[in-house]
C-alpha positions in Angstrom: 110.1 -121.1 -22.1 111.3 -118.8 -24.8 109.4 -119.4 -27.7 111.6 -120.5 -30.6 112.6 -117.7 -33.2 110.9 -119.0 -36.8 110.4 -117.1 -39.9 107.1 -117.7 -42.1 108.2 -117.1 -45.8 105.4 -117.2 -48.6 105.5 -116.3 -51.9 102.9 -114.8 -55.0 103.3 -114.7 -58.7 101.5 -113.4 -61.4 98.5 -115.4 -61.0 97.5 -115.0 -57.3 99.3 -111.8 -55.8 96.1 -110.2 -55.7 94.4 -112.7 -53.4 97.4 -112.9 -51.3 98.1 -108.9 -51.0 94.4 -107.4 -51.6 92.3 -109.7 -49.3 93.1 -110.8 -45.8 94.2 -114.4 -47.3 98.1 -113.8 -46.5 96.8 -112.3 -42.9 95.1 -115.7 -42.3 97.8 -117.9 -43.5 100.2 -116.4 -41.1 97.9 -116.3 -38.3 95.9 -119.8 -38.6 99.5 -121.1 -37.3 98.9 -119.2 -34.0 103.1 -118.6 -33.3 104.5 -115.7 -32.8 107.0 -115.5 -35.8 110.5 -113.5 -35.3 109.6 -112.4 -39.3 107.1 -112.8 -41.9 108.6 -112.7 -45.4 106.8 -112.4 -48.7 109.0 -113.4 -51.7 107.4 -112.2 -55.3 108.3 -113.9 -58.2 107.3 -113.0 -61.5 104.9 -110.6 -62.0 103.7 -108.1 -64.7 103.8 -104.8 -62.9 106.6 -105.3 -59.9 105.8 -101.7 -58.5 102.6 -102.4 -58.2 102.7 -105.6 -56.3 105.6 -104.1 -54.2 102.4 -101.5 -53.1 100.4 -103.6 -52.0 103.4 -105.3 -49.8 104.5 -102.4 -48.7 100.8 -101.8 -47.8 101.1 -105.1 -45.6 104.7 -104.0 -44.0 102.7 -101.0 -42.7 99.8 -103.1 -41.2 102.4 -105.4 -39.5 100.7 -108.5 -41.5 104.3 -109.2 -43.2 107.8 -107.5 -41.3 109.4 -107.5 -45.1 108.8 -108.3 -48.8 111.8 -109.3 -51.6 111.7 -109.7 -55.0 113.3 -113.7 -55.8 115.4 -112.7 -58.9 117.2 -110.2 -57.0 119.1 -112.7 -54.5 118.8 -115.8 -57.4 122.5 -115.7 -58.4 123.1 -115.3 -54.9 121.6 -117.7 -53.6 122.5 -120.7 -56.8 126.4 -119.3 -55.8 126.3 -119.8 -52.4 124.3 -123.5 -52.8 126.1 -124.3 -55.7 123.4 -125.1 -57.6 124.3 -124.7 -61.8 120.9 -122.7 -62.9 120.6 -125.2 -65.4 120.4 -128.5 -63.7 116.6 -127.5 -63.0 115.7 -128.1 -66.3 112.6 -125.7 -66.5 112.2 -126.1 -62.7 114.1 -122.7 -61.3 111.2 -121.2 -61.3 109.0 -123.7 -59.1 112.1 -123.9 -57.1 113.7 -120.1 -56.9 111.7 -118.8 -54.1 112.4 -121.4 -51.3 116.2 -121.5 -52.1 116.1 -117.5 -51.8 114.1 -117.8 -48.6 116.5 -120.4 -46.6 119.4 -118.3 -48.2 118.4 -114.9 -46.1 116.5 -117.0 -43.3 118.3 -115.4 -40.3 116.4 -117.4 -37.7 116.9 -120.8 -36.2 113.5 -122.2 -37.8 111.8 -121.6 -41.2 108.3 -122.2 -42.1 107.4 -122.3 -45.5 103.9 -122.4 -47.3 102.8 -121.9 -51.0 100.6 -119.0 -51.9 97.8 -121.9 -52.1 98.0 -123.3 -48.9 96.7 -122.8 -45.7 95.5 -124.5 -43.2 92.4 -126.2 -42.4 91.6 -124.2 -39.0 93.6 -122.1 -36.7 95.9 -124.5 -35.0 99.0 -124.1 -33.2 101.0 -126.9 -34.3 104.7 -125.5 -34.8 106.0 -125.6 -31.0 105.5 -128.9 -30.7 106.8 -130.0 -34.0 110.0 -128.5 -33.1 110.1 -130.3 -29.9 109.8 -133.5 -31.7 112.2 -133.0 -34.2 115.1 -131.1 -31.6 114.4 -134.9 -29.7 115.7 -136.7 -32.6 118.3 -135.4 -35.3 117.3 -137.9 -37.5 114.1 -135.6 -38.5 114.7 -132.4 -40.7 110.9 -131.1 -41.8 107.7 -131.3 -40.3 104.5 -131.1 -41.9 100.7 -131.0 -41.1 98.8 -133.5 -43.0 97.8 -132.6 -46.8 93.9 -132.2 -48.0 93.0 -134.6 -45.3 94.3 -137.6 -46.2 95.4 -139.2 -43.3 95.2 -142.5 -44.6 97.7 -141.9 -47.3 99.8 -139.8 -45.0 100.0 -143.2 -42.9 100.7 -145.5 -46.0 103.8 -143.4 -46.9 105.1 -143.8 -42.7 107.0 -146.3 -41.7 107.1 -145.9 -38.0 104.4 -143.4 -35.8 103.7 -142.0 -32.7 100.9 -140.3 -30.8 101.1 -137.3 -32.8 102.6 -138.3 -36.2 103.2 -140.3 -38.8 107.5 -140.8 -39.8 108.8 -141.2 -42.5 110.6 -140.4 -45.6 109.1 -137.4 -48.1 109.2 -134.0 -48.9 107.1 -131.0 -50.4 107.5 -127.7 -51.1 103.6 -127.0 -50.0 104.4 -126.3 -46.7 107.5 -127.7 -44.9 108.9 -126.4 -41.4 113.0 -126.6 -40.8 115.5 -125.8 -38.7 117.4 -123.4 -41.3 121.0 -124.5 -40.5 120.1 -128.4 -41.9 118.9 -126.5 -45.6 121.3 -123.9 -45.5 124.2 -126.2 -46.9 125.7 -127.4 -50.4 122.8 -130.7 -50.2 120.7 -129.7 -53.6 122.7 -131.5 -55.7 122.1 -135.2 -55.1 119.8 -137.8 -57.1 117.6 -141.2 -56.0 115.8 -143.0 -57.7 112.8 -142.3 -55.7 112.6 -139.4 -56.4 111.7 -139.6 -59.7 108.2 -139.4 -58.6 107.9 -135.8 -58.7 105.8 -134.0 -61.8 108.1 -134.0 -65.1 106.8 -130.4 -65.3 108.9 -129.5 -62.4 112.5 -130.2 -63.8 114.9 -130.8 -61.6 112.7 -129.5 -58.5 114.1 -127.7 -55.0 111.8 -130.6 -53.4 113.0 -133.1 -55.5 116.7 -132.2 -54.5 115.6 -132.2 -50.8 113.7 -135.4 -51.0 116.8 -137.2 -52.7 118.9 -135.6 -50.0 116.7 -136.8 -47.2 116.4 -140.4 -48.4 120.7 -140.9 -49.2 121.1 -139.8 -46.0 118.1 -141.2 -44.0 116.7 -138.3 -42.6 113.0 -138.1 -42.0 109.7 -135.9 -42.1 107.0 -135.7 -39.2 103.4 -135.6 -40.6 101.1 -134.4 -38.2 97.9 -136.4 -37.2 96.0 -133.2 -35.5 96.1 -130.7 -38.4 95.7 -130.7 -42.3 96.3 -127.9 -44.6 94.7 -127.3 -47.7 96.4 -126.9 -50.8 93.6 -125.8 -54.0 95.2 -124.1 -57.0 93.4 -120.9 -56.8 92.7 -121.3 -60.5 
């Protein structure tokens, strides 16, 4: 079989595109996965010197480690149009949020696997086939997920129902999340629960927040995996 066509997406900022783009960090995020990705996408948000950073991308487009780079405020109105999203409504959280939105909105392939600059995973693990599997056997799921920092335990508190392989249940962050881009690439970022409400105060009105109110109104669910953990360490 065909393996499925998925985009990795990442993004850097200010404070960590130089570990991302001038060590092999980015190369090993991408390839700890062990999939072939259709595309590898870097999104850069906010930075000091753009044509600098844009380089050291380029630099990475020539060594095949990423197929392209964009810059996130050039497709933000774009993008806030086409979801409908009033820039606003985040309340101080567009810019936690902007990159991820951008990245579903050009996504041209069927999947979409997303990590923050400051995640990776534990170990080199191919995990993403066979989360797909799972969640094209059951509609109800709409984002898979390896286990975060370890904690399984926790990971099986917030599940309400599990399997071999996972633990289901509601949940969603923006650490690392795989879709299928056609669920996320609709007008669903606008809805509230009170659930939801969990989420840091410093994120405003966050793109995961949305998505986890979204989930839970509608009762989709997240797979956690059992078999892999990613790390996620500020690098500061």
């Amino acid at each position: 079989m065909e393996p499925y066509e998925v985009t990795f997406q990442t993004n850097c900022y200010e404070k960590d595109w130089e570990i991302l783009l001038k060590t092999d960090r980015l190369k090993n995020m991408i390839n700890y996965n062990y999939y072939p990705f259709k595309e590898k996408i870097l999104y850069i948000n906010n930075v000091n010197d753009p044509t600098e950073v844009r380089y050291y991308a380029e630099k990475l487009v020539q060594e095949n480690i990423i197929t392209a780079y964009f810059t996130s405020d050039d497709y933000a109105e774009e993008a806030l149009n086409f979801f409908d999203i009033n820039r606003e409504s985040f309340h101080g959280g567009l810019y936690y949020s902007i990159a991820e939105l951008v990245g579903i909105y050009l996504c041209k392939t069927e999947y979409l696997l997303s990590y923050k600059g400051d995640v990776i995973l534990e170990k080199p693990f191919e995990w993403v086939s066979q989360a797909i599997q799972t969640m094209e056997g059951d509609n109800r799921i709409k984002v898979a997920n390896p286990t975060w920092n370890w904690r399984y335990y926790e990971a099986r508190q917030e599940a309400f129902d599990e399997d071999e392989n996972y633990f289901i249940g509601y949940g969603f962050s923006d650490q690392c999340f795989l879709i299928c881009t056609k669920d996320f690439k609709t007008r669903i970022y606008n809805e509230e629960n009170p659930a939801s409400q969990r989420y840091p105060a410093y994120g405003g009105e966050s793109f995961e927040k949305r998505v986890d109110a979204w989930m839970r109104n509608h009762k989709h669910y997240r797979i956690t995996s059992k078999n892999i953990s990613y790390i996620h360490k500020s690098f500061s």
